[in-house]
LOZAPA-860874 format. One line per 4 residues: number of its first residue (from 1); for each residue x, y negated, z of N, C-alpha, C, O. Coordinates in steps of 0.1 Angstrom, whole numbers. Each point is the difference from the previous one (the first is absolute). Layout:
N
NUM) X Y Z X Y Z X Y Z X Y Z ~ ...
//
This chain:
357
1) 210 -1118 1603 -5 12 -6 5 13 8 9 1 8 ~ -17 6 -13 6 19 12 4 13 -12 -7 4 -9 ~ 18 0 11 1 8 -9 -2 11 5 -3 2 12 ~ 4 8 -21 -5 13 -4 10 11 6 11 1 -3
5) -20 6 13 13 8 3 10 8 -10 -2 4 -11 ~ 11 -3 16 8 10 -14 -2 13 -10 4 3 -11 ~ -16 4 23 -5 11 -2 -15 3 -4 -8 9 1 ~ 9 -26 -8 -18 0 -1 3 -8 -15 -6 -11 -2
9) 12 14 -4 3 -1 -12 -12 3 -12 -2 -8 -10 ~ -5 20 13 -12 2 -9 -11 -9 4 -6 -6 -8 ~ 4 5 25 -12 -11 -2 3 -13 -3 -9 -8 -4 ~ 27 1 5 -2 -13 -7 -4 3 -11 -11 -5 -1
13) 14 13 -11 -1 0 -13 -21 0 -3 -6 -5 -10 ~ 3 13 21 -16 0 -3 -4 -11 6 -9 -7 -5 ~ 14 4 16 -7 -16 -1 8 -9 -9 -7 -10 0 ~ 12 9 -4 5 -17 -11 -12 8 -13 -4 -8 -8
17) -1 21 7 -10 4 -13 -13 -7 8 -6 -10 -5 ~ 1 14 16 -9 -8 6 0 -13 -1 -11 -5 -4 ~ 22 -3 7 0 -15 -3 -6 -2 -12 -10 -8 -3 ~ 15 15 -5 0 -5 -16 -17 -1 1 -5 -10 -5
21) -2 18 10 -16 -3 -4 -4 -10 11 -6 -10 -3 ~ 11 10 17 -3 -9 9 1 -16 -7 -10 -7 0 ~ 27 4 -7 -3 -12 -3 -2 -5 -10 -1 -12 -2 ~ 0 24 -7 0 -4 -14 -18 11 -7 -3 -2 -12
25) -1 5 16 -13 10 -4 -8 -11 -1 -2 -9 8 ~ -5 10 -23 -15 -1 0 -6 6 -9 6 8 -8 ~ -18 -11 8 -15 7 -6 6 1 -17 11 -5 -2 ~ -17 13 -9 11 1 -9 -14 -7 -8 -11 -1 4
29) 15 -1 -13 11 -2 -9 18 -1 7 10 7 2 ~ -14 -16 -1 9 -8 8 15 9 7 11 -3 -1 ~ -17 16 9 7 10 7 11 -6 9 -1 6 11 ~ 7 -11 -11 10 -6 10 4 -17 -9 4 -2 -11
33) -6 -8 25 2 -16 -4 16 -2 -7 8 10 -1 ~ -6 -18 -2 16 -5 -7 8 -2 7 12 1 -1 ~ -19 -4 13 2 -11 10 -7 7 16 -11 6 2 ~ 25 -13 9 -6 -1 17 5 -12 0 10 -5 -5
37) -22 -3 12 -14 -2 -1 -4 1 -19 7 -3 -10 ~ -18 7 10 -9 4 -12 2 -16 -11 1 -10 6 ~ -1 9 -17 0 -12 -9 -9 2 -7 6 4 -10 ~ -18 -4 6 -15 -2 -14 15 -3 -4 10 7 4
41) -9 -17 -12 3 -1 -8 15 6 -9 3 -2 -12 ~ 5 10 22 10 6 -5 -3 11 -5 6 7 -9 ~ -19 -4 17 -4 17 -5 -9 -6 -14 4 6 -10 ~ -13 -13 8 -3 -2 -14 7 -5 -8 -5 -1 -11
45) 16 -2 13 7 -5 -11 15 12 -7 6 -1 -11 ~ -4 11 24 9 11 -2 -2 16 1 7 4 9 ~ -10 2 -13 0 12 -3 12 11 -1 4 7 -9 ~ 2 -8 22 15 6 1 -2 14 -6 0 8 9
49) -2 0 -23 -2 9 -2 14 8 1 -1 12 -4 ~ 16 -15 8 8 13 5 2 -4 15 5 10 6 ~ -8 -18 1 -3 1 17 -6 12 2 2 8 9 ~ -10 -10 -18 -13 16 4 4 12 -5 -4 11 2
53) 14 -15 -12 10 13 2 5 8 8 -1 12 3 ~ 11 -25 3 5 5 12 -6 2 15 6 5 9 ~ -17 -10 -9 -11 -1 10 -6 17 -1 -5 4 11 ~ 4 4 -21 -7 14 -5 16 11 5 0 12 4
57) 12 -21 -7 13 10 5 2 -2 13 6 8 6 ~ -11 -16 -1 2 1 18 -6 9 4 4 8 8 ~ -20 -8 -14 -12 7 5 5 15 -2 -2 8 10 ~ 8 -4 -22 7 12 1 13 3 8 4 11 1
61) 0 -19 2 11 1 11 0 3 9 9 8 4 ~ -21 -13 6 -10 5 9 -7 13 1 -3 6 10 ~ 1 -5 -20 -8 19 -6 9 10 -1 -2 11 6 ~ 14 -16 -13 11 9 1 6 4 17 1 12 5
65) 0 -22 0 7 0 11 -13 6 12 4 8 8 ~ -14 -11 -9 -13 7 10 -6 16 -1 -2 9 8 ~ 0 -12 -25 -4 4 -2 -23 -4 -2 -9 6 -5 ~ 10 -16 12 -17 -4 4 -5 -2 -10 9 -7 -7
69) -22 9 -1 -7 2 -12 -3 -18 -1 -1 -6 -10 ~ 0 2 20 -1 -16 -1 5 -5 -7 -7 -6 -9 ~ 18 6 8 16 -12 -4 -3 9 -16 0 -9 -9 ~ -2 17 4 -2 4 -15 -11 -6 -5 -3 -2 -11
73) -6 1 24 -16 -2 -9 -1 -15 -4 -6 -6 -9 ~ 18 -2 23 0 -17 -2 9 0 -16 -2 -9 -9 ~ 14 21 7 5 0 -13 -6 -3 -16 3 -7 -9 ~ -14 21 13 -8 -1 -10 -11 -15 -3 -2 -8 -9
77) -2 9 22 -7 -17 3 5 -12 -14 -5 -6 -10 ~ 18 9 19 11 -10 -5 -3 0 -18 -7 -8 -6 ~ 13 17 2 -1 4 -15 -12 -5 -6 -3 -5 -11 ~ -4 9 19 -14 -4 -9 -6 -18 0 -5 -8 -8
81) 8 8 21 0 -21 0 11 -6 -13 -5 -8 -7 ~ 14 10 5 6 -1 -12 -6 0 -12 -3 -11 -6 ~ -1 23 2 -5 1 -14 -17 -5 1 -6 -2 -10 ~ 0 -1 25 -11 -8 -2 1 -12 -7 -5 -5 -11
85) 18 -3 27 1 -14 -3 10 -1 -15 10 -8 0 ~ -11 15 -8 11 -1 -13 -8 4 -11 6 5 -9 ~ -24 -7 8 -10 1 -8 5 17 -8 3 3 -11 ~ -4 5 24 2 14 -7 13 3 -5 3 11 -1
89) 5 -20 -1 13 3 -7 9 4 8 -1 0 12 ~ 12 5 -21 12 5 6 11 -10 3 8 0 9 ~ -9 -12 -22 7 -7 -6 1 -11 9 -7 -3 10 ~ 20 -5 -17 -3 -18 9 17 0 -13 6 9 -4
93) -6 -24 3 7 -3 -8 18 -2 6 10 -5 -6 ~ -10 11 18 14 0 3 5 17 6 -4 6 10 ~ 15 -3 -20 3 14 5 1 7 6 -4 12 1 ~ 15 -22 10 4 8 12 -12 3 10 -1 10 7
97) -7 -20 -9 -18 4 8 -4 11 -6 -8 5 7 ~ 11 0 -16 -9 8 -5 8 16 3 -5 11 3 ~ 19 -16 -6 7 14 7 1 3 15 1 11 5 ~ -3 -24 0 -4 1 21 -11 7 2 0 9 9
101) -12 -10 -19 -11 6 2 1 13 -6 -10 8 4 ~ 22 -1 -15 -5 11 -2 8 9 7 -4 12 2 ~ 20 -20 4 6 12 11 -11 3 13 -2 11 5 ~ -4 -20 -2 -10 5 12 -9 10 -5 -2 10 6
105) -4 -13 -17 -10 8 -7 10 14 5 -3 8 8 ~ 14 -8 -16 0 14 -3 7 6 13 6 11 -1 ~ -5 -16 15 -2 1 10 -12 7 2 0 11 5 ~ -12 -18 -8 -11 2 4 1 21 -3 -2 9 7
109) 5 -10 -19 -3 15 -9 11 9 8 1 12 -3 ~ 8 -16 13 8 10 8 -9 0 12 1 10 6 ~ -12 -18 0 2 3 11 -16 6 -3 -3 9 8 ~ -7 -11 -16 -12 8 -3 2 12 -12 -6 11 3
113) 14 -11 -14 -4 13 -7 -6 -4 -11 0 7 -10 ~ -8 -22 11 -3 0 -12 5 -9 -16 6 -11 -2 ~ -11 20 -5 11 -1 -12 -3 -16 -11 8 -5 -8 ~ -20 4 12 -2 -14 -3 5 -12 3 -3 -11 -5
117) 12 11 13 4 -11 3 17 0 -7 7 -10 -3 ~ -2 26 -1 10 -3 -6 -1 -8 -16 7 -8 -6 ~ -21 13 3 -2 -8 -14 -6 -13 3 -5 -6 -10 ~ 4 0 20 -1 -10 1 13 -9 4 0 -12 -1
121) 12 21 7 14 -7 -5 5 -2 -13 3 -10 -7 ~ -5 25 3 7 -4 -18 -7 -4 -4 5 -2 -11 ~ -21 -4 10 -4 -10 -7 10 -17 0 6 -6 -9 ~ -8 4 22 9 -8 2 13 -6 -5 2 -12 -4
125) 9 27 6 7 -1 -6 1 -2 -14 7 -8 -6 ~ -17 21 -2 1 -8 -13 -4 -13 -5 5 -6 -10 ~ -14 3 19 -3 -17 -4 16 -14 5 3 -12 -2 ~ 2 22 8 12 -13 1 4 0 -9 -1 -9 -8
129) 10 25 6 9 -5 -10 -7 -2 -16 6 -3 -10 ~ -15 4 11 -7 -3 -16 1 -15 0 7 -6 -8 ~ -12 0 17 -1 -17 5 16 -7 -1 4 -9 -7 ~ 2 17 17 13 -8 6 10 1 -7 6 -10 -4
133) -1 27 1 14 3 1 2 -9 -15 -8 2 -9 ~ 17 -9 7 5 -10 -11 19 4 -2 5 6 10 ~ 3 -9 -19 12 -2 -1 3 -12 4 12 -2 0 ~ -17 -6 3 6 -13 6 8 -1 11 -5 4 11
137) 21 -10 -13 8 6 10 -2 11 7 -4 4 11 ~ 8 2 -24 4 20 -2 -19 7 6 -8 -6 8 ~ 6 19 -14 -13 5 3 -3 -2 14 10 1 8 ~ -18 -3 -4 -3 -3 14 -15 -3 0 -7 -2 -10
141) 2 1 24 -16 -4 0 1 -20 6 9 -5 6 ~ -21 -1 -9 -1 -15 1 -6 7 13 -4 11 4 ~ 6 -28 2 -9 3 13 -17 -2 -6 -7 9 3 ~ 2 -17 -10 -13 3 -2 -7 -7 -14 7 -9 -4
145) -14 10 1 -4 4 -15 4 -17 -10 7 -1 -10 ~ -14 -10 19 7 -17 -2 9 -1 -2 2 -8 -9 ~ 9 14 14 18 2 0 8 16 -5 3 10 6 ~ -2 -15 -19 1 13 -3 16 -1 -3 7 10 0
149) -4 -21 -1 15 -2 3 2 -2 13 12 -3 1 ~ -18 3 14 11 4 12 -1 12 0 -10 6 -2 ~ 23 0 6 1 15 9 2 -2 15 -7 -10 3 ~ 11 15 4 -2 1 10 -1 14 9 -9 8 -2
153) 20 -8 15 1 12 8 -13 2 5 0 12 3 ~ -9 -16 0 -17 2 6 -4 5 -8 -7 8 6 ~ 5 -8 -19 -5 7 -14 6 13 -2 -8 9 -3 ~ 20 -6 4 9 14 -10 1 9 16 1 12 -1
157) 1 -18 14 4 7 11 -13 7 -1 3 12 -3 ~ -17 -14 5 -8 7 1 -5 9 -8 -7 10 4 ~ 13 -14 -19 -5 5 -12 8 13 0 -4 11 -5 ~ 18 -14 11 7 12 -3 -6 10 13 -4 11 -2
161) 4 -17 13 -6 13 13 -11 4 -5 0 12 0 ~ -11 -17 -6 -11 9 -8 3 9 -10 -7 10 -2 ~ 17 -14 -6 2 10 -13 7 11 11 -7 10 3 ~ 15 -12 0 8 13 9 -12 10 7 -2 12 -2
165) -6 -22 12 -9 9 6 -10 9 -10 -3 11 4 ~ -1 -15 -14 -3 3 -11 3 10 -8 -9 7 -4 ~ 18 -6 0 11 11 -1 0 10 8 0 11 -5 ~ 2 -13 17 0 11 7 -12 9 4 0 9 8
169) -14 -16 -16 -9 6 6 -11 5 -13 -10 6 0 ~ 19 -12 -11 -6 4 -15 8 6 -7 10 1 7 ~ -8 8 -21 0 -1 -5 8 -6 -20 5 3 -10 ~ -11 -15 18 0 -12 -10 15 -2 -5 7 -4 9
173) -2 6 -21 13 -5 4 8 -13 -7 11 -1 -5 ~ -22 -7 7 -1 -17 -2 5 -6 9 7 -9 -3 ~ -9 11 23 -2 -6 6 18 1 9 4 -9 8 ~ 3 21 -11 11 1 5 9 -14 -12 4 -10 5
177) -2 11 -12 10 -12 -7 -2 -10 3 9 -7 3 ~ -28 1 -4 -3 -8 6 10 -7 15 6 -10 0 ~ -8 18 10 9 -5 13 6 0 -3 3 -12 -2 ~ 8 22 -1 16 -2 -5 3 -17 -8 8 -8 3
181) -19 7 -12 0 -15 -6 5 -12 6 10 -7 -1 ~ -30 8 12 -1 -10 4 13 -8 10 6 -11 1 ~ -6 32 7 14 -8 9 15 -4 -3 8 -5 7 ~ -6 8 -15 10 -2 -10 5 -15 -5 11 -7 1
185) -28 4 -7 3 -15 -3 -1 -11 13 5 -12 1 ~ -12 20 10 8 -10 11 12 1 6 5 -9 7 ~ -1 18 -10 18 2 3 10 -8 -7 9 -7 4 ~ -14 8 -17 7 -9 -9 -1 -10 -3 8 -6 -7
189) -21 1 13 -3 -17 -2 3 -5 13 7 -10 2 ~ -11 17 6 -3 -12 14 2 11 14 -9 1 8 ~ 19 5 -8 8 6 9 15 -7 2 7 0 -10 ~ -3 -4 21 11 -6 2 14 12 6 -4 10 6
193) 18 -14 -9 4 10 1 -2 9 15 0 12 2 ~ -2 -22 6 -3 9 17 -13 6 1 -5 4 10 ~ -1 -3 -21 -15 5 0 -10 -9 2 -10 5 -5 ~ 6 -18 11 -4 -12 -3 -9 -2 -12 5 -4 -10
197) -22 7 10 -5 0 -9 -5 -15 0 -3 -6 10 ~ 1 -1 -22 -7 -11 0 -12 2 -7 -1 10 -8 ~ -10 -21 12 -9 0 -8 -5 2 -11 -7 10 -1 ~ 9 -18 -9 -1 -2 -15 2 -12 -6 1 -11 4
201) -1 17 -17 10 -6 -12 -10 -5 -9 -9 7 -3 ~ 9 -24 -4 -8 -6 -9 -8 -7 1 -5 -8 -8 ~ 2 13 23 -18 -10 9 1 -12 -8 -11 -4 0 ~ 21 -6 -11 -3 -8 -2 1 -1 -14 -2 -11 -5
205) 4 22 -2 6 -1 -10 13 -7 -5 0 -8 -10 ~ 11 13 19 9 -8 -3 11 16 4 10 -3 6 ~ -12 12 -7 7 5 4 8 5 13 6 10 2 ~ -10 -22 9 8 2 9 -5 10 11 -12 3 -2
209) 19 5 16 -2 4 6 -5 -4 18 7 -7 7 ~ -18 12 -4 -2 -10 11 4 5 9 -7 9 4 ~ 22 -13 2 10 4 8 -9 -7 12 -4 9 8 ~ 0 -19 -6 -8 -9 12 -8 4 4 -5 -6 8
213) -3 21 -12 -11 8 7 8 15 7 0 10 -6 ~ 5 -12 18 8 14 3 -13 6 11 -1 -3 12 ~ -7 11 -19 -7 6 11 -1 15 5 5 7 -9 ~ -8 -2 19 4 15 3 -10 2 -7 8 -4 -8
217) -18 7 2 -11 3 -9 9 7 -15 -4 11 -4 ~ 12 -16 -3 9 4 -3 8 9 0 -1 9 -9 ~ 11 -9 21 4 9 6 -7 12 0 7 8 -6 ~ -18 -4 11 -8 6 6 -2 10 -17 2 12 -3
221) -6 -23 -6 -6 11 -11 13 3 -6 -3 10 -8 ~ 11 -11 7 18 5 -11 -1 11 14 -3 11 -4 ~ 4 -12 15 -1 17 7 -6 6 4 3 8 8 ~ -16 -12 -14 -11 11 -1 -2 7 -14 -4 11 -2
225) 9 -22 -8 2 10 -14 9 10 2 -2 12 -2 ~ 16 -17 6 12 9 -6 -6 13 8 0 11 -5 ~ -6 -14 20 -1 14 6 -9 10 -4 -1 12 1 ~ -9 -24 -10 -8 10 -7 8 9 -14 -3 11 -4
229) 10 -16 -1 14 4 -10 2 13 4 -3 12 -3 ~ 11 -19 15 11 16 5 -11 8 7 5 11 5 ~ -19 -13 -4 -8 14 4 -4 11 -17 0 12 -4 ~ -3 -26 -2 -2 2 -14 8 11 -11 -5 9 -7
233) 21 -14 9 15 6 -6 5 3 7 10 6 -3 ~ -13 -7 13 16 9 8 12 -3 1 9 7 3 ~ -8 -23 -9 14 -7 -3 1 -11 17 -7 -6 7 ~ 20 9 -8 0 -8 12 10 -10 -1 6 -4 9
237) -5 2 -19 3 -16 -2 -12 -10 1 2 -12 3 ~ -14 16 -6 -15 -6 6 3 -3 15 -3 -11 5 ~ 8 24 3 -5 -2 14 12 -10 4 -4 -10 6 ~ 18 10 -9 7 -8 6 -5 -11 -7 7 -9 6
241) -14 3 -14 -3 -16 -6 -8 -9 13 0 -11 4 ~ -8 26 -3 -13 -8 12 3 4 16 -9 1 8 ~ 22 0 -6 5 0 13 9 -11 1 2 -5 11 ~ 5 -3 -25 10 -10 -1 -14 -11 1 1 -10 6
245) -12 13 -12 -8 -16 1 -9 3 11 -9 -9 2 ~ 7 20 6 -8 -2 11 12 -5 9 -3 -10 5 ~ 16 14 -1 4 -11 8 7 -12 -1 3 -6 10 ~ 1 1 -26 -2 -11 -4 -9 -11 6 3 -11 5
249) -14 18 -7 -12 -6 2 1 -6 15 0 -12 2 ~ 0 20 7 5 -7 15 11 -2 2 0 -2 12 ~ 10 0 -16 12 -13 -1 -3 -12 -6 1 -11 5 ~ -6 15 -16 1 -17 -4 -16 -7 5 0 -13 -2
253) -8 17 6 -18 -5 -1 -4 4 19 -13 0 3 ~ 22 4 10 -5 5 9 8 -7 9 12 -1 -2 ~ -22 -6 13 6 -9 7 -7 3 17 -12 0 3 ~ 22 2 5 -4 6 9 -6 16 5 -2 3 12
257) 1 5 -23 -1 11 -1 -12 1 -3 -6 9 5 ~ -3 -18 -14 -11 -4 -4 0 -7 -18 9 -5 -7 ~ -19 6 4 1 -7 -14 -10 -16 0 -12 0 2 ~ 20 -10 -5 -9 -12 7 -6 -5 -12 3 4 -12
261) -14 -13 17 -14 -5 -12 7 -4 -9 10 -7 1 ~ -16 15 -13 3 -2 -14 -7 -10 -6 4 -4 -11 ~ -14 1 16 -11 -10 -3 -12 -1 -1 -5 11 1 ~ -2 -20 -3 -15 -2 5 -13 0 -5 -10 -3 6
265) 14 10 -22 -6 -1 -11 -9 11 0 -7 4 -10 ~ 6 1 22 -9 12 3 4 14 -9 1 9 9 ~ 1 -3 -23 12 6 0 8 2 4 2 12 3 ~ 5 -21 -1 15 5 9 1 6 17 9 1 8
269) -23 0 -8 -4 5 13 2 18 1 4 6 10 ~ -7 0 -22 0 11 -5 17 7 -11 3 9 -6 ~ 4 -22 11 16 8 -6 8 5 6 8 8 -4 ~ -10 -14 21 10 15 8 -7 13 3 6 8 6
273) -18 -4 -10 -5 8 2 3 13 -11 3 11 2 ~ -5 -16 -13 10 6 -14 11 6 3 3 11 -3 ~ 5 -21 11 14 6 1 2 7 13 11 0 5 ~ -20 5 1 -2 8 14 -8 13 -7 2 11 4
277) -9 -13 -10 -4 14 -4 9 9 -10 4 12 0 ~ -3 -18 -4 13 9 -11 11 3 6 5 11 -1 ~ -1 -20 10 17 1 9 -3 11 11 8 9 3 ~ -20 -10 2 -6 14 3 2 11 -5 4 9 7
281) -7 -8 -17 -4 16 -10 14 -2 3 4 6 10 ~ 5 -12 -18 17 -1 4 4 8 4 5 10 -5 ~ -6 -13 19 6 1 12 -2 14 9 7 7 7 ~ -25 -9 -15 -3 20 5 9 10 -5 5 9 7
285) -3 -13 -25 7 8 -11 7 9 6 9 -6 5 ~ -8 19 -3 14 11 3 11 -1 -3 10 3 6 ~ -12 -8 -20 15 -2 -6 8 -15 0 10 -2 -6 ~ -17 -8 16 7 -12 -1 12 2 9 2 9 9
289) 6 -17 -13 12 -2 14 -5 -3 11 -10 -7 1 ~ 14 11 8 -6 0 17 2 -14 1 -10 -7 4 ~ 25 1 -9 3 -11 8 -8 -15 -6 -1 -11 5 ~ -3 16 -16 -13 -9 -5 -13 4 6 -9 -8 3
293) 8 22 -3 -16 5 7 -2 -12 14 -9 -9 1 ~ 19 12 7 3 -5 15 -6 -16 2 -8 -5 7 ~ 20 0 -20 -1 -19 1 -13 -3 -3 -6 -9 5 ~ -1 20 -18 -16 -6 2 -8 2 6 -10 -8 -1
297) 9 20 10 -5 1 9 0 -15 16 -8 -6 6 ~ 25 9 -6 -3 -14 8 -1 -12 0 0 -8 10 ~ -2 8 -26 -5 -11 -2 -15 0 1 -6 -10 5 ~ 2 16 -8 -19 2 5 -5 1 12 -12 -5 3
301) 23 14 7 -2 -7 9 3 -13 7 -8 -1 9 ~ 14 -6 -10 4 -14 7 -16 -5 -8 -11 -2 5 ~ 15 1 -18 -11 -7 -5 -16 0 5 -7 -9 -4 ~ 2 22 11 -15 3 1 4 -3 16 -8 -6 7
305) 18 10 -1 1 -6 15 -1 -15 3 -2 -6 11 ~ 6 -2 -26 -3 -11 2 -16 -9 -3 -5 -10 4 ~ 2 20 -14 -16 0 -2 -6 1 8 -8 -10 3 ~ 8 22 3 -10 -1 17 2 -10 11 -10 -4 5
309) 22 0 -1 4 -12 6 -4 -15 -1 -2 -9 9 ~ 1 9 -25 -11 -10 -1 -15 -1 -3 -8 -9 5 ~ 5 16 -11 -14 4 -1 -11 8 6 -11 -1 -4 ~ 16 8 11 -12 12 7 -4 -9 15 8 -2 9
313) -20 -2 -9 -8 -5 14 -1 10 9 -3 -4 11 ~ 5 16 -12 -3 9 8 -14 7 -2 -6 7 8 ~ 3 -12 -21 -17 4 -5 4 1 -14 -1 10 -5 ~ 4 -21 -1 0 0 -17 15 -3 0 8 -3 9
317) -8 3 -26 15 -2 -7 -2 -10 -9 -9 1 -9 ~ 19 -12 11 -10 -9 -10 21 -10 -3 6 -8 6 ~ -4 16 -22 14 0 -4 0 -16 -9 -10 -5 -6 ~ 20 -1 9 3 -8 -7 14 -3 -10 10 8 2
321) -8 -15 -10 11 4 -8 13 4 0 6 7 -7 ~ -3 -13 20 14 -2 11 0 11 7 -4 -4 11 ~ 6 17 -10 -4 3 14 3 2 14 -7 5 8 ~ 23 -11 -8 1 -11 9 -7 -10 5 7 -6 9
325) -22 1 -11 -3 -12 7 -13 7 -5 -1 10 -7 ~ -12 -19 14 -15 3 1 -1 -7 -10 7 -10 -4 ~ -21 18 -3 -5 -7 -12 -5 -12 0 -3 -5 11 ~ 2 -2 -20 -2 -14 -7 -17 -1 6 -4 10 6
329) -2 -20 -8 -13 -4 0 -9 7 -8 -10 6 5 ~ 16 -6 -20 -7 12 -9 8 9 -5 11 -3 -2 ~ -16 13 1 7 12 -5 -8 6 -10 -12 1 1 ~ 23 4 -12 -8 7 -10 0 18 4 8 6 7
333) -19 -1 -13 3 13 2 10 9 -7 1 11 4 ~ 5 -16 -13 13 5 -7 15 0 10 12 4 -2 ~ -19 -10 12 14 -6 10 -6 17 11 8 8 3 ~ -21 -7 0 -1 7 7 0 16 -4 -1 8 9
337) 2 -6 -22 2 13 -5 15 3 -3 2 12 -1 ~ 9 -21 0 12 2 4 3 10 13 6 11 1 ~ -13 -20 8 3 7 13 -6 12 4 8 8 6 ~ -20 -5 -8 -5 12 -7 12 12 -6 6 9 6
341) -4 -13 -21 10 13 -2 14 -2 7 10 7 -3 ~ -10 -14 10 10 0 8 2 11 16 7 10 2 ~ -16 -14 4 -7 7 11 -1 13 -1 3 9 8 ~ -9 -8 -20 -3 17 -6 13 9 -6 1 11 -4
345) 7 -19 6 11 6 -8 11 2 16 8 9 0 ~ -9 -18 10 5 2 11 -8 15 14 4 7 8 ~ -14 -10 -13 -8 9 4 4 15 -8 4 8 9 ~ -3 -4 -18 -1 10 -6 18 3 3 2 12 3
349) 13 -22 -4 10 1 7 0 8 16 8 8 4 ~ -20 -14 5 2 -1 11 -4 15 1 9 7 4 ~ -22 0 -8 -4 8 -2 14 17 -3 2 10 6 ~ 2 -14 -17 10 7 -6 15 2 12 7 10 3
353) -8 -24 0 10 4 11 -3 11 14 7 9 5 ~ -17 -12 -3 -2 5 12 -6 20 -2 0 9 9 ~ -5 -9 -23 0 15 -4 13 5 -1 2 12 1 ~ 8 -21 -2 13 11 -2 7 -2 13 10 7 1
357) -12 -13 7 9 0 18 -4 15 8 4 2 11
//
């Protein structure tokens, strides 16, 4: 493989967005396959409706960072293939999809102006917590409507960065306690004392905690809420929480200066990418400690220097779980939108550095 010069940091990041339609694009419904090489039958039988969440925050990532009316229009695109393939609805019977789809949404309403899309988050929102939020092991939201006894960090991390963002852009004053809540009861359920978030508690009804799923996905949303907290309050006992579990997170889960396959379930293709965009916003923060700003910083880079090393042909970017080693035979596109907000987030570093030399 040929990597990317050092100083060409924005076009890896636009090309691994080009890949994404290169190997994963088709005719829509459909809008981008499950799968490189293409599967009939995974794409009819799966409907990744928060892939395409995060498939609509890349495209804004791209818009942000260009500026090109393109990467918003593929956003909007995006949004709209959703609520096609989702028989008009907003809805789907698992939460945290529905909160993936409405932080992009209300992305969408920062980067156009229009105000419909914010009531198209707090619709959302109000439909979770009407659905979800339960007292079962303490107030909290279930991951989705079947399981109203599991909780779960994938359910309340997102629910709280929506209420916060929400708050700060309404009015409303439902949606501030809300976060405070959500993040709260992940601190006190399934925060370990070094900051160590685990999954969730009950999946079986038995109470127990599933210590055996340690994923940066995780990670990622406990410090993207608290930072949404401490932008929220102004307490910075938020900001040091999500500086102890963003580098937590690469001690205990980072091997090589990389985060290695979490697994193959096609999901897990899309959980270091979670914890690179938040550890981002992090790391930009003004008010974080430098000497945490620094470590994640270099941690993003080794990690995307290792990305390009294995994946870029010298034409396309084509990421695999590891990114240490070239992708597998098949690859899901959830593996390739990791590398995506990855890229964009080194890009937009690289950028920053070189305005202030």
């Amino acid at each position: 493989m040929t990597t990317v010069a050092p100083t060409d940091w924005a076009e890896a990041a636009d090309t691994a967005q080009r890949s994404l339609d290169h190997y994963f694009g088709a005719p829509e419904p459909q809008l981008l396959n499950n799968t490189w090489p293409p599967d009939p039958a995974s794409n009819a039988a799966v409907f990744n409706y928060w892939w395409l969440a995060h498939a609509m925050e890349v495209r804004l990532d791209a818009y942000e960072r260009t500026g090109d009316a393109k990467w918003l229009a593929d956003a909007e695109r995006t949004y709209y293939n959703v609520r096609t393939r989702n028989g008009g609805s907003l809805f789907n019977d698992y939460f945290d999809d529905m909160l993936w789809y409405a932080l992009a949404i209300l992305r969408l309403r920062d980067a156009t102006g229009d105000p419909s899309y914010v009531a198209d988050a707090v619709a959302i929102w109000d439909h979770v917590v009407e659905h979800g939020w339960n007292p079962t092991f303490g107030a909290s939201l279930a991951w989705r409507k079947q399981q109203l006894y599991y909780k779960n960090t994938p359910a309340n991390g997102p629910l709280s960065i929506l209420s916060s963002r929400l708050a700060a852009r309404t009015a409303d004053s439902r949606y501030r306690p809300m976060a405070i809540a959500a993040f709260d009861w992940i601190t006190t359920t399934l925060a370990s004392a070094d900051g160590f978030i685990e999954d969730g508690i009950n999946r079986e009804q038995d109470g127990r905690i599933d210590t055996q799923w340690r994923f940066t996905y995780n990670q990622g949303l406990y410090v993207g809420a608290a930072l949404e907290l401490f932008h929220l309050t102004g307490e910075r006992s938020y900001l040091a929480l999500a500086e102890r579990t963003a580098t937590t997170a690469i001690d205990q889960l980072a091997r090589d200066g990389v985060f290695p396959d979490e697994g193959d379930g096609g999901d897990e293709g899309l959980f270091k990418g979670v914890y690179y965009r938040y550890a981002a916003l992090l790391a930009n923060d003004p008010e974080v400690d430098p000497a945490v700003a620094a470590r994640l910083w270099d941690f993003l880079r080794s990690s995307t220097d290792a990305l390009v090393n294995s994946a870029y042909d010298g034409r396309w970017l084509l990421a695999g779980n590891d990114w240490r080693c070239p992708h597998a035979d098949k690859v899901a596109y959830s593996t390739q939108l990791s590398a995506i907000i990855a890229l964009e987030a080194r890009a937009q570093l690289e950028a920053d550095d070189a305005s202030t030399r």
